[in-house]
C-alpha positions in Angstrom: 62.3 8.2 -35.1 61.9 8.1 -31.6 64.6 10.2 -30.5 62.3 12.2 -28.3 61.7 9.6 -25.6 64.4 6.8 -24.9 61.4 4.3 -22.8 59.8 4.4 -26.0 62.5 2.9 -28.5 63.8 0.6 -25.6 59.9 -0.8 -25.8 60.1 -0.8 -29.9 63.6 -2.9 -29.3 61.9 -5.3 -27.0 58.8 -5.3 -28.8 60.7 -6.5 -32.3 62.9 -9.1 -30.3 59.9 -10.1 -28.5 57.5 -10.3 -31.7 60.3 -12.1 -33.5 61.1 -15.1 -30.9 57.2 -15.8 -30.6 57.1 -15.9 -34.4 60.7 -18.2 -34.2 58.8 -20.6 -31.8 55.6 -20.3 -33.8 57.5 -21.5 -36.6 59.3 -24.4 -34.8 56.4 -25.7 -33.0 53.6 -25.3 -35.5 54.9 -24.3 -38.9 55.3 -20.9 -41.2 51.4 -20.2 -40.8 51.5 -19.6 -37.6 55.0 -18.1 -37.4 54.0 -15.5 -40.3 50.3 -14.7 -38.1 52.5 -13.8 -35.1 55.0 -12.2 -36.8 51.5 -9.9 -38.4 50.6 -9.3 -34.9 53.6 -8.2 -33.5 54.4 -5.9 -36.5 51.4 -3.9 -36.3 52.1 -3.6 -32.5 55.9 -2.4 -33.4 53.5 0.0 -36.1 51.4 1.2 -33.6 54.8 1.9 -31.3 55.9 3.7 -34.1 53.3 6.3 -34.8 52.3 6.6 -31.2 56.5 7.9 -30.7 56.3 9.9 -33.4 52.8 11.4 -33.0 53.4 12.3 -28.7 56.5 13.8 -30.2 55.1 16.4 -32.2 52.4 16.6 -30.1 54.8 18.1 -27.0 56.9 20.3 -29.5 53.5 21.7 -30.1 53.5 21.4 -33.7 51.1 20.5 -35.9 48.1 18.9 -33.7 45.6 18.3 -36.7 48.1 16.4 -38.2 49.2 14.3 -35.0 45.3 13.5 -34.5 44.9 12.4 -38.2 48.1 10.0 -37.5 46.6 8.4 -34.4 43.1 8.4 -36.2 44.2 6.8 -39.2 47.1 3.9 -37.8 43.8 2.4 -36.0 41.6 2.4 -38.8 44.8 0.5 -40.7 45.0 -1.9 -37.9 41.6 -2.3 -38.0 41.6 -2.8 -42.0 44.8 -4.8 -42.2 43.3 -7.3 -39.8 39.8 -7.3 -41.0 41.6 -8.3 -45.0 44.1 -10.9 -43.5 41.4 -13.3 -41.5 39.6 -13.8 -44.9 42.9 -14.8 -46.2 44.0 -18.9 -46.2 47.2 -18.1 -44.6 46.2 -16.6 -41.4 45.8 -17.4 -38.2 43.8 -15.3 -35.6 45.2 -17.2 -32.8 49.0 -16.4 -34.0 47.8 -12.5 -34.7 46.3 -12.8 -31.1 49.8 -14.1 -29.9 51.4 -11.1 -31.9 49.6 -8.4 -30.3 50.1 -9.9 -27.2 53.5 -9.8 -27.2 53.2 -6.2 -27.0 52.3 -7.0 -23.3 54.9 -9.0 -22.6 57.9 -6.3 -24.0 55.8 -3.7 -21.7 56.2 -5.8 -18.9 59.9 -6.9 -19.4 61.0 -3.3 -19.7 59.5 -2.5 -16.4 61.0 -5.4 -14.6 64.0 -3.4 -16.0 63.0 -0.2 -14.4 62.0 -1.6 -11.5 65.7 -3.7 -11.1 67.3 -0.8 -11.3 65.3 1.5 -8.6 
């Protein structure tokens, strides 16, 4: 899906390893709650990954614009939604989201240590 730029699905890789060790540790030091918030967080980072690749794809073949600015429009009205619907749920935990969607930080910054190893 994100054949058109390789920096992008090395960040998706790290981002899912990253997203699933926090949730691991979230799980072994605090217990499924938390685990499950993290793992949230750092899935609708890996979403948001996603649909950016996809949309900057089509946008440099030049195809369909309206269509890439309805997909970039609409995955943060979903974050947004999907968010807003889980805090009012028993389950989850805003600090473990919060941990999620940082981790998205932390793959960013792993992957250019990488870069900047290799220059």
């Amino acid at each position: 899906m994100l054949t058109a730029n390789p920096n992008l699905k090395q960040l998706a890789l790290l981002q899912f390893l990253l997203g699933a060790a926090f949730a691991g540790l979230g799980v072994y030091f605090s217990g499924p709650r938390l685990g499950a918030s993290i793992a949230f967080g750092s899935g609708l980072m890996l979403f948001n990954l996603v649909a950016l690749g996809w949309s900057w794809q089509r946008l440099m073949a030049k195809k369909s614009i309206a269509w890439t600015v309805l997909i970039i429009v609409i995955k943060y009205a979903v974050l947004l939604g999907s968010v807003y619907y889980f805090a009012r749920t028993d389950w989850f935990s805003s600090l473990g989201a919060g941990l999620g969607v940082a981790s998205f930080m932390f793959a960013a910054l792993v992957l250019a240590a990488i870069y900047h190893k290799r220059e």
